[in-house]
Structures are given as C-alpha cells and as structure tokens.
C-alpha positions in Angstrom: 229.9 310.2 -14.8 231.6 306.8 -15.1 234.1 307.0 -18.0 233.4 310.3 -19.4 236.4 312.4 -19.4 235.1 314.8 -17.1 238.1 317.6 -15.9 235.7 319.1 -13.0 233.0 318.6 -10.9 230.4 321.2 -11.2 227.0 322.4 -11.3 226.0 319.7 -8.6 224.8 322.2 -6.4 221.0 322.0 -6.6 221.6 317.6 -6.2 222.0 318.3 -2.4 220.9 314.7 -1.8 223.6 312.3 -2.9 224.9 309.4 -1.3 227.2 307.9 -4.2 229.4 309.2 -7.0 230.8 307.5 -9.5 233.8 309.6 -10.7 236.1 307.1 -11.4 238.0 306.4 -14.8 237.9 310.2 -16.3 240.6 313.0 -16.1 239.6 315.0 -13.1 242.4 316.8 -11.9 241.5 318.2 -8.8 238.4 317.2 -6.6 235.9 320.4 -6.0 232.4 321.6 -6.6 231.0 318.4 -4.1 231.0 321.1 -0.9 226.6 320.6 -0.8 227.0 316.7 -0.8 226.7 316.4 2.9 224.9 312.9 2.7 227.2 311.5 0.4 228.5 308.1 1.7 230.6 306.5 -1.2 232.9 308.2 -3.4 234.7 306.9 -6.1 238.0 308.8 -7.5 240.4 306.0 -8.7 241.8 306.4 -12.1 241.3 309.7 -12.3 244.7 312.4 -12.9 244.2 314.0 -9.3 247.5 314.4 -7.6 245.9 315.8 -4.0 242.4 315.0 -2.1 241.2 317.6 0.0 237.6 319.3 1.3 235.9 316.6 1.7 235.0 317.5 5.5 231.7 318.4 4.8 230.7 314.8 4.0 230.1 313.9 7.4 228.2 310.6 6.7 231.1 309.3 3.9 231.7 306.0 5.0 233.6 304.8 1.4 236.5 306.3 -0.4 238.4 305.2 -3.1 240.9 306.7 -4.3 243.9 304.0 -5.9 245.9 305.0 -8.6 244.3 308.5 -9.2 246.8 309.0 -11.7 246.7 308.0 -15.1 248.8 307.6 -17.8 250.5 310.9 -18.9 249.4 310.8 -21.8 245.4 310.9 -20.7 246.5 313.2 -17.7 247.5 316.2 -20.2 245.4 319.2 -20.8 244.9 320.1 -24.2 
C-alpha cells in the first residue's frame, strides 16, 4: 500500500497473518482497522497525515515502528 493515497485501513480482517505493513507515504489520517494483526512485527506509518497513534496493543509481537514525520504537507493532508 506503499504510495497509494490510501485515507483508511480496512477490510484486512480475513489477512490475520501479517508480520509487515507498508503504509508509509499515503494520507492516512488516523490508524485503525489493524485490530486482527496480532503477528504483525513491523509497521510503517511515516509520511502519512496522522496526528495521533493509538490501538496498536494487540500487536503483541511488533518489534518495529515507524512513525517520523506522519504529517504531510497541508496541502496533501486535506480531505476533499
């Protein structure tokens, strides 16, 4: 999902057996929708237009997060 403009996460549900995400570089806002990834072990959020990472508990074997500069410019941040 590398550089795709994604807003959410969703419909991962039935992929209950990932270990990496590549979110990074799109215009997700907020950071949901990843509660059944319990064997994830690297996430990666930077450049993204969150402004608050939470929920991610459940990952109980995440050993990698990253997260810098999860804002964007404004102008990529805006909804339409």
């Amino acid at each position: 999902m590398f550089l795709q403009g994604f807003r959410l996460v969703e419909n991962l549900e039935e992929y209950t057996g990932l270990k990496v995400a590549y979110l990074e570089g799109n215009g997700l806002v907020e950071i949901s929708g990843l509660e059944a990834q319990k064997e994830m072990r690297s996430l990666y959020l930077h450049e993204n237009c969150i402004d608050r990472i939470q929920g991610l508990g459940h990952m109980v074997s995440a050993s990698h997060l990253t997260a810098t500069a999860t804002w964007a410019p404004l102008t990529r941040c805006r909804l339409n």
